[in-house]
TORMIVO-476497 format. One record per residue (C-alpha): residue number from 1; x, y, z; residue in one letter. Coordinates in steps of 0.1 Angstrom, whole numbers. Layout:
BEGIN
{r NUM,{X,Y,Z},"A"}
...
This chain:
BEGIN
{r 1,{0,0,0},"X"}
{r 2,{11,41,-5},"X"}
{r 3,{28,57,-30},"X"}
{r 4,{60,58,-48},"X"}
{r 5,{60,96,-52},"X"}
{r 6,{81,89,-87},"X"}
{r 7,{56,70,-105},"X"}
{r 8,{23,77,-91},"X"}
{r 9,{27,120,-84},"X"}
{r 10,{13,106,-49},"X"}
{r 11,{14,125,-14},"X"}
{r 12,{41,126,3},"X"}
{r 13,{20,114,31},"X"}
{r 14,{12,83,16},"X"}
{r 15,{48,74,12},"X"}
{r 16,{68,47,14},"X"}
{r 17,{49,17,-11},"X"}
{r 18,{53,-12,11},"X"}
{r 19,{36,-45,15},"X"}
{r 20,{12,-51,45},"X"}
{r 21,{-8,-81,53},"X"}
{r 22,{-49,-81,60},"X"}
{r 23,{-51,-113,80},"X"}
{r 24,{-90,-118,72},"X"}
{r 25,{-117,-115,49},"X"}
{r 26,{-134,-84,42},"X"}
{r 27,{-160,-75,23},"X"}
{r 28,{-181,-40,5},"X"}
{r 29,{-210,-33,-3},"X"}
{r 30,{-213,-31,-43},"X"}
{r 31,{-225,8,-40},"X"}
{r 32,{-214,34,-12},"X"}
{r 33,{-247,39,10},"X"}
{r 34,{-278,57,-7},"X"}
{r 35,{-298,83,9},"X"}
{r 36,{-323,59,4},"X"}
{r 37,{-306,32,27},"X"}
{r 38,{-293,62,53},"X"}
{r 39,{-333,77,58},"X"}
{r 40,{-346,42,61},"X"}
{r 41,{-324,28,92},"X"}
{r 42,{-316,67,106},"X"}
{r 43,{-350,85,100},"X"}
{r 44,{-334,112,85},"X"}
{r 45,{-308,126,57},"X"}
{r 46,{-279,146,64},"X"}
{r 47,{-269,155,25},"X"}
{r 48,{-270,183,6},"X"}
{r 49,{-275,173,-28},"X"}
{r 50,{-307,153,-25},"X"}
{r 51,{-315,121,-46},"X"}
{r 52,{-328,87,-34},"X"}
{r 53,{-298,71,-57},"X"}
{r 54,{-275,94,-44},"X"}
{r 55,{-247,85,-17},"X"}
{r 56,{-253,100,14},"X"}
{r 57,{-231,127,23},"X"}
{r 58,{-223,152,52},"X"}
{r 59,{-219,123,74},"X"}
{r 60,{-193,122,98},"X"}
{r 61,{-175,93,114},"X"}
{r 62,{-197,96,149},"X"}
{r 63,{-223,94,123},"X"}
{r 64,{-210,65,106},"X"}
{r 65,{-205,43,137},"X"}
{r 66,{-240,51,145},"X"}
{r 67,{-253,34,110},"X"}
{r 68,{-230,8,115},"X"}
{r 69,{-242,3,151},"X"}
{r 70,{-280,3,135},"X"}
{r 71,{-274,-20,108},"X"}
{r 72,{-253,-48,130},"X"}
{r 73,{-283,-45,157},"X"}
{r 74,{-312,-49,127},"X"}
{r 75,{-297,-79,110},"X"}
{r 76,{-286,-95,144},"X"}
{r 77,{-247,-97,136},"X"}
{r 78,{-214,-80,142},"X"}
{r 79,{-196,-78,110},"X"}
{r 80,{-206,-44,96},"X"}
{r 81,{-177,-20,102},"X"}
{r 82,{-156,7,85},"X"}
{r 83,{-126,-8,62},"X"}
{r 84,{-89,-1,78},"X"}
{r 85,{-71,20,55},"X"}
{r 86,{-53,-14,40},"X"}
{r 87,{-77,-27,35},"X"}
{r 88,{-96,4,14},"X"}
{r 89,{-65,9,-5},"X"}
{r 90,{-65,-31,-12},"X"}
{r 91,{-100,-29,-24},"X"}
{r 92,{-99,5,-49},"X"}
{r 93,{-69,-12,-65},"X"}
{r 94,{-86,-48,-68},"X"}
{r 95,{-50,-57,-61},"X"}
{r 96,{-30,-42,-84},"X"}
{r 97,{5,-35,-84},"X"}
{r 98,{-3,-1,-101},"X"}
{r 99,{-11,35,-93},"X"}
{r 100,{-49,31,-103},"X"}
{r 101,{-65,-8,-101},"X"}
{r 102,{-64,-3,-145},"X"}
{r 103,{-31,11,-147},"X"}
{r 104,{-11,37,-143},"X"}
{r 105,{-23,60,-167},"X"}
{r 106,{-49,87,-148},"X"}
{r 107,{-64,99,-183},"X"}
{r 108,{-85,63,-181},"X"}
{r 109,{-100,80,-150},"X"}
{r 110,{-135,94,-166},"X"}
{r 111,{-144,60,-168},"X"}
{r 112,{-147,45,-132},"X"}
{r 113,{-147,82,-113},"X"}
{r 114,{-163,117,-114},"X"}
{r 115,{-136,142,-120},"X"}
{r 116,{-129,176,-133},"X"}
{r 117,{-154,193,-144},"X"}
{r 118,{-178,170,-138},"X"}
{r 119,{-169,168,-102},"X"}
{r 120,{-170,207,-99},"X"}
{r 121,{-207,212,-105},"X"}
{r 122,{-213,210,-67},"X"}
{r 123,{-239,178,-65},"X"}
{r 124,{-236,142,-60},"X"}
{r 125,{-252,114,-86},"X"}
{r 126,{-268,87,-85},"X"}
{r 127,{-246,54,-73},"X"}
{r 128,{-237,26,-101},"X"}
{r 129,{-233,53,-129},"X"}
{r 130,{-195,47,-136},"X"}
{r 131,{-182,19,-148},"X"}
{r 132,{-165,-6,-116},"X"}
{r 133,{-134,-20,-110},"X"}
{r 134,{-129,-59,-111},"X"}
{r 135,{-135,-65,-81},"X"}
């Protein structure tokens, strides 16, 4: 995990690449939560750009917990948790070896992520709109 600050134009906070171990399985959901999902189990929704489809937004990590807390107690189980940074990393790059999980090129990017322009019109869309990575 990190970055090697001469082939990816990472931070220097995410330096030194090195190899870490995640000593059990882990799993994510297919979508980040909706604001659909959120209002159901919370009652309410703290986002600014509205849209059932949407992710839910303007949540901090108190906030977070408290879904998480919510969702384990509903379905009677304990696994529901935030991912540790390895294993986040390990998941956006579906285990590459590269800068980005297709390569190292970032003009492929407009594919899997909103960027840019797109990403400076000040809303969120709906989830499942670009394309995914393999995993």
């Amino acid at each position: 995990m990190g970055a090697d600050l001469a082939r990816e134009n990472g931070n220097p906070d995410e330096t030194p690449r090195r190899r870490v171990t995640i000593s059990g399985d882990y799993y994510f959901g297919e979508y980040e939560v909706t604001q659909e999902r959120w209002t159901g189990l919370m009652g309410y929704n703290p986002s600014q750009f509205k849209g059932r489809s949407n992710p839910v937004e303007n949540v901090s990590w108190d906030m977070a917990q408290e879904f998480l807390g919510k969702l384990n107690q509903k379905e009677g189980t304990l696994r529901y948790r935030p991912p540790s940074e390895a294993e986040w990393e390990r998941a956006a790059r579906a285990g590459s070896e590269t800068a980005y999980f297709w390569g190292d090129d970032a003009n492929a990017l407009e594919a899997f992520a909103w960027s840019g322009e797109d990403y400076d019109k000040g809303s969120s869309r709906p989830v499942g709109l670009k394309d995914p990575n393999p995993w």
